[in-house]
C-alpha positions in Angstrom: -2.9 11.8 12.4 -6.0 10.1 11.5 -6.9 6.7 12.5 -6.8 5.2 8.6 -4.5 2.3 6.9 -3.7 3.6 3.2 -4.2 0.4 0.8 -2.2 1.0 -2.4 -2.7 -1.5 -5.0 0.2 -1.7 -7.4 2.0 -2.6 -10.7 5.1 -1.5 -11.9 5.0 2.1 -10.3 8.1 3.5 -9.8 7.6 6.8 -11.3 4.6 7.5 -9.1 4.6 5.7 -5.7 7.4 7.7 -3.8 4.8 11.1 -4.6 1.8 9.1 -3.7 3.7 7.7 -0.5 4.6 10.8 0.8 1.7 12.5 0.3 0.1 10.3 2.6 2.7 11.0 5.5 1.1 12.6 8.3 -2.0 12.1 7.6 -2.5 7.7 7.6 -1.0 5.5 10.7 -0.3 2.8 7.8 0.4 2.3 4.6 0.1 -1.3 2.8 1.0 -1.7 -0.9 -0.8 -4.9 -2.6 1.5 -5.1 -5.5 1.5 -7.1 -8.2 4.9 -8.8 -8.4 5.9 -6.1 -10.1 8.9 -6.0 -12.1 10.7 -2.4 -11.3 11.3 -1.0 -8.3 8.2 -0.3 -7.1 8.5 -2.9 -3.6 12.0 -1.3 -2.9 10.8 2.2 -3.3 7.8 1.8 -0.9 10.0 -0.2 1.9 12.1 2.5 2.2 9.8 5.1 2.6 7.7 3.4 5.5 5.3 1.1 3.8 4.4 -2.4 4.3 4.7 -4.6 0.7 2.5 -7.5 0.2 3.1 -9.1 -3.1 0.3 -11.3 -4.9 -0.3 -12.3 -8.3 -3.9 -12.2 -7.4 -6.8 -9.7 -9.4 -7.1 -6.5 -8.4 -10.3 -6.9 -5.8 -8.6 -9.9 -4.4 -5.5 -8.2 -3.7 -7.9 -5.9 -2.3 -9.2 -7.5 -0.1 -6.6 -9.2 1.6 -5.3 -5.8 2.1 -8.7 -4.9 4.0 -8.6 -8.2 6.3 -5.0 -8.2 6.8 -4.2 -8.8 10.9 -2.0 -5.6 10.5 -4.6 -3.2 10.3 -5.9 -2.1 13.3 -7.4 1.5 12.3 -10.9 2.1 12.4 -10.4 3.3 9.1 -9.4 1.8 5.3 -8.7 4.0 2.8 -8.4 2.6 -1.2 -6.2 4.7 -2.6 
């Protein structure tokens, strides 16, 4: 497993996150999803499978980047997925 935290930024992805999710098994130590209070069942989807869910109505880059300084990552590594 490489030393990496995934960063998902999110919106109302249900349909997608589970395959993005577990794609990423194996390979990241974390995953963190900075949604955007979304509305489905996006946050529920992601929790089960592992990830951590930070929601935010912030923009895009600042969700961002309180992914990239939250005190949870401790990889070398951040990956923007």
């Amino acid at each position: 497993m490489a030393n990496v935290t995934a960063i998902i930024p999110t919106y109302n992805e249900e349909l997608n996150i589970k395959e993005c999710l577990l794609s990423l098994k194996g390979f990241v130590e974390k995953i963190i999803l900075m949604d955007n209070n979304s509305t489905d069942c996006t946050k529920e989807i992601a929790e089960s499978l592992g990830a951590i869910v930070i929601q935010s109505s912030k923009s895009y880059k600042e969700r961002l980047n309180i992914g990239i300084e939250h005190p949870l990552i401790t990889t070398k590594w951040v990956m923007n997925i």
